[in-house]
N, C-alpha and C positions, 0 to 999 in steps of 0.2 A: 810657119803657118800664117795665111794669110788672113784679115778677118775684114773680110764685105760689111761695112755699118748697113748696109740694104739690110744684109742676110740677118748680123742680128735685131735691127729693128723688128724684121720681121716676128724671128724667134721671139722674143720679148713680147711682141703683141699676142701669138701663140702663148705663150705662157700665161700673160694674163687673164687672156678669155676663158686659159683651163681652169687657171685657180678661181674665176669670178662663177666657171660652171661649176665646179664641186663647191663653191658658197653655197649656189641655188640648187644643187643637190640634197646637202645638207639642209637644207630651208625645207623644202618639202618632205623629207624623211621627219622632220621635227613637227609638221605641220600634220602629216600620217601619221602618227603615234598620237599626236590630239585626237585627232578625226576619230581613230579606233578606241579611244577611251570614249569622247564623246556617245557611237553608235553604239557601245556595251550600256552606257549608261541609259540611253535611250531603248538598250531592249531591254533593260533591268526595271526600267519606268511602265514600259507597255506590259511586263507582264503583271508588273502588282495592279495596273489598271485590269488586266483580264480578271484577275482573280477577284477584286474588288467587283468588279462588273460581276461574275458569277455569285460571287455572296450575295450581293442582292439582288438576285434573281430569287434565288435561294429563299432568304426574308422577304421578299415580296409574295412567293407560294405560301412561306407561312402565316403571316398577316392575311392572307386572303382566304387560307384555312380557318383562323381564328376568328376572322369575321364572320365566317357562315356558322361557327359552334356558336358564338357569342349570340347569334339572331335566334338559334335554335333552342338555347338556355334562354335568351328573353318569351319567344315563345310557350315555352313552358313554366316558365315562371309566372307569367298570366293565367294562365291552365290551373298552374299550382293553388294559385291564388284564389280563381274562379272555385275549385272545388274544396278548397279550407272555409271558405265563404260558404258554402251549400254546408259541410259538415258541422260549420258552425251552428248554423239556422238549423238545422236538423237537430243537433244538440241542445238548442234551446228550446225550440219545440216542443222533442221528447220529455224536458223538464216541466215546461208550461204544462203540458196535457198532465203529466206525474201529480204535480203539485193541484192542480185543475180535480183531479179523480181523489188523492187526499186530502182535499178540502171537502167535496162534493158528499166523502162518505162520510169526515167529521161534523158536517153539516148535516147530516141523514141522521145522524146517532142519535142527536140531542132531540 
């Protein structure tokens, strides 16, 4: 058998552009398995952002419920307040005029 150094230079260089492709096959198979860890992490990240995003949706409905109870208890706390103050005055009144009519008749007696 004859052997052409043409034919195996040839073969040779053939060989090594196969083995230098399946390097850079392997390169990018390793580079894809990043890539897909990366984008799993990045949908694992988006979702706790969704969900975070919905909680405080969530807490911001109830802070804005609690702010209209909280206006509506100050409200009436005023209210409360206004009419403790009239029952007061009333109650002392009532006492004054009392005390005012048993004076008036201990004073009549004598």
């Amino acid at each position: 058998m004859t052997t052409n150094p043409e034919l195996l230079s040839h073969h040779g260089t053939i060989s090594l552009k196969i083995d230098l492709l399946h390097e850079d096959v392997s390169e990018m198979k390793s580079v894809l398995k990043e890539l897909t860890i990366a984008i799993n992490r990045l949908a694992v990240v988006e979702e706790r952002q969704a969900q975070t995003s919905s909680a405080l949706e969530r807490v911001f409905g109830q802070l804005e419920n609690i702010t209209t109870r909280l206006g509506l208890l100050e409200l009436q706390a005023v209210t409360s307040k206004q009419t403790s103050n009239w029952v007061s005055m009333t109650v002392w009144g009532a006492a004054t005029a009392f005390v005012t009519v048993v004076l008036a008749k201990i004073w009549l007696l004598k």
